[in-house]
ZADO-1210 file (C-alpha; in nm, 4 decimals, padded with zeros to 6 digits):
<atoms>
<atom x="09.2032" y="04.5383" z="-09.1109" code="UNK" pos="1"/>
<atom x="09.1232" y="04.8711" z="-08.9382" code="UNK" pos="2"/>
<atom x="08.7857" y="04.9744" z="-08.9255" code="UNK" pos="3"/>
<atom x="08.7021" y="05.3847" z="-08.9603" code="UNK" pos="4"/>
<atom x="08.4031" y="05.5696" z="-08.9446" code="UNK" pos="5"/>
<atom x="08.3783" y="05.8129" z="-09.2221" code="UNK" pos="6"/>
<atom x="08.1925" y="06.0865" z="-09.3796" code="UNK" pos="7"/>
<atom x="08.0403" y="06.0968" z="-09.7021" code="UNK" pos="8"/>
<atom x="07.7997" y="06.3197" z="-09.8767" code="UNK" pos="9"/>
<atom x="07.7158" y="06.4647" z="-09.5330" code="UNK" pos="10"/>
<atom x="07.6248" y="06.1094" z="-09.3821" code="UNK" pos="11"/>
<atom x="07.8459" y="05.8910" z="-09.1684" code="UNK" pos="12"/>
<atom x="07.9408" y="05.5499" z="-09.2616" code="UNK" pos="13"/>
<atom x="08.1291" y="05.2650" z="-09.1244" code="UNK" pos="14"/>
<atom x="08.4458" y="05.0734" z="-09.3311" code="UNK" pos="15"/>
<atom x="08.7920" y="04.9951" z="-09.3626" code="UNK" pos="16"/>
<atom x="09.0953" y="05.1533" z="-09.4154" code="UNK" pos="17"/>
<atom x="09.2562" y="04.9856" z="-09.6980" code="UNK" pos="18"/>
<atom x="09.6096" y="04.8840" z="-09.6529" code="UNK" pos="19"/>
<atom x="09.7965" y="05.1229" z="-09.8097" code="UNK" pos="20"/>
<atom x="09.5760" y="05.3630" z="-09.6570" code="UNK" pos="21"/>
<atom x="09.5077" y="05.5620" z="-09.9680" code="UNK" pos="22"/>
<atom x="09.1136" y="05.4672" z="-09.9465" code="UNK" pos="23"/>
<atom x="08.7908" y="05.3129" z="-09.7624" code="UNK" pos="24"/>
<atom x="08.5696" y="04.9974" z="-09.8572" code="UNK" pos="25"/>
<atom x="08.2129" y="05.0322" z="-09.7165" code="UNK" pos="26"/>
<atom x="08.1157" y="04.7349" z="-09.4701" code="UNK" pos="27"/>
<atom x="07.8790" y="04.6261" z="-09.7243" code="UNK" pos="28"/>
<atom x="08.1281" y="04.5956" z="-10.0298" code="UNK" pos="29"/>
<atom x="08.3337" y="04.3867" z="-09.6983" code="UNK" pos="30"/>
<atom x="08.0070" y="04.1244" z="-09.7095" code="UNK" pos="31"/>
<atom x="07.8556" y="04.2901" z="-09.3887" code="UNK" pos="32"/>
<atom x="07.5407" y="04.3233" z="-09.4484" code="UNK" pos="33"/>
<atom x="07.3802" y="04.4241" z="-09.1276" code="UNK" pos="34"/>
<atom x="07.3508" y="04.7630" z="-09.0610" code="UNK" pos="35"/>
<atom x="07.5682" y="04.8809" z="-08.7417" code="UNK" pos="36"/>
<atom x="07.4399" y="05.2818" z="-08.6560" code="UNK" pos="37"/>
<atom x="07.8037" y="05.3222" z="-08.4887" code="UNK" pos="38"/>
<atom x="08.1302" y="05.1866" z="-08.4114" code="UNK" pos="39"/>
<atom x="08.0339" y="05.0674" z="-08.0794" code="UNK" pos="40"/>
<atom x="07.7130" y="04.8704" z="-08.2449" code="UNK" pos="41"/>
<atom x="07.9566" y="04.6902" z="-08.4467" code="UNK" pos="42"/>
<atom x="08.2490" y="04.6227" z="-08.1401" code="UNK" pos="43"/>
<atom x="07.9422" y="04.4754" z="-07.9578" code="UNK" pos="44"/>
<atom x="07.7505" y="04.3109" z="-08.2536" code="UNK" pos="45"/>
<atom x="07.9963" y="04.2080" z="-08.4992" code="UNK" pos="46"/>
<atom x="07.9692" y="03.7985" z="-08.5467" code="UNK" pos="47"/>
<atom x="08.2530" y="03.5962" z="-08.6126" code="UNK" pos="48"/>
<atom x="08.0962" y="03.4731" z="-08.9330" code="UNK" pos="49"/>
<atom x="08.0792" y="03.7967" z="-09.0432" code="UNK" pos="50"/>
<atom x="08.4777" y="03.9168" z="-08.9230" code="UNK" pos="51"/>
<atom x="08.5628" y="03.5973" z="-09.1620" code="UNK" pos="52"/>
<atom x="08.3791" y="03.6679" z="-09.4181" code="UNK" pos="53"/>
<atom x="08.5303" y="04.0600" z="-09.4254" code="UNK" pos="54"/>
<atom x="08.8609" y="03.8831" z="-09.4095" code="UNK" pos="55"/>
<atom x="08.8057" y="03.7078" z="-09.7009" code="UNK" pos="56"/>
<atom x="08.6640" y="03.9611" z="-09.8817" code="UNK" pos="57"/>
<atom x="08.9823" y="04.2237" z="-09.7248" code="UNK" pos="58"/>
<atom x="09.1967" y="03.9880" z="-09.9385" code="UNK" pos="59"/>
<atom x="09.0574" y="03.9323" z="-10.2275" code="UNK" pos="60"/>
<atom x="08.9921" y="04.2107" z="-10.4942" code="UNK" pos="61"/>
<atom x="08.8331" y="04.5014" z="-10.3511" code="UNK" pos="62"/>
<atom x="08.6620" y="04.7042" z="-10.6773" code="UNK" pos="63"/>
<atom x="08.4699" y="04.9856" z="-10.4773" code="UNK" pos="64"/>
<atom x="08.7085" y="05.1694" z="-10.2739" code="UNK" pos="65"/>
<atom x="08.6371" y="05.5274" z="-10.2008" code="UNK" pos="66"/>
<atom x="08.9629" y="05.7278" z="-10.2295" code="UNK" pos="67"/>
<atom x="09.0504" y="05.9480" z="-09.9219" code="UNK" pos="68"/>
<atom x="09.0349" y="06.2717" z="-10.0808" code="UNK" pos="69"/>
<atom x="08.6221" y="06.1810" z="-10.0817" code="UNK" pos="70"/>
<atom x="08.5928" y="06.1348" z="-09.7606" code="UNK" pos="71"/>
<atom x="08.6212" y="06.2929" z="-09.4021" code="UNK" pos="72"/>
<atom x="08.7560" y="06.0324" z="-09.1470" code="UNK" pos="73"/>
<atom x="08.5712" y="06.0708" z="-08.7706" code="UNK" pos="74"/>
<atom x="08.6909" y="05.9546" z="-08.4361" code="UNK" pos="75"/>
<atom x="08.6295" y="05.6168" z="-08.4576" code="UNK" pos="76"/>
<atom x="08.3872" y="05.6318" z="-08.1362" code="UNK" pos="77"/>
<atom x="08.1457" y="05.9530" z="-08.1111" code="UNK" pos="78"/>
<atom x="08.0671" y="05.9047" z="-07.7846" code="UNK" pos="79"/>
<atom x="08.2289" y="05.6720" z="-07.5893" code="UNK" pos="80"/>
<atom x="08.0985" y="05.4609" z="-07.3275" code="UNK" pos="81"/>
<atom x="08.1770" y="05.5417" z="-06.9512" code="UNK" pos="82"/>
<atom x="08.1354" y="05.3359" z="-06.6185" code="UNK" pos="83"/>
</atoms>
């Protein structure tokens, strides 16, 4: 699973690249339900009960994929984090 922060309507959201990397699934549709504000939120907050329950939701059958075309994919970090 590779996780991608996207664009949408003019907001940002974080999701998944589907595997045949034609579209993104929101976090949410994935079973997270907490809301991460960036991709560094969710590195550093993500719980392993939630990484297997987006793993079982990865393989089972995804219904609300946004196609690429719809979206604008980001760096995956905005602003990463320096020593």
């Amino acid at each position: 699973m590779r996780f991608v922060r996207y664009e949408l309507d003019g907001s940002c959201h974080l999701g998944a690249l589907i595997p045949d990397g034609t579209a993104v699934v929101d976090l949410k549709e994935l079973g997270i339900e907490k809301e991460y504000s960036d991709m560094i939120s969710l590195i550093q907050g993500i719980s392993q009960d939630e990484l297997l329950l987006a793993e079982r939701n990865w393989h089972s059958n995804l219904t609300k994929t946004i196609p690429l075309e719809q979206v604008k994919l980001l760096a995956p970090i905005e602003r990463p984090i320096h020593d």
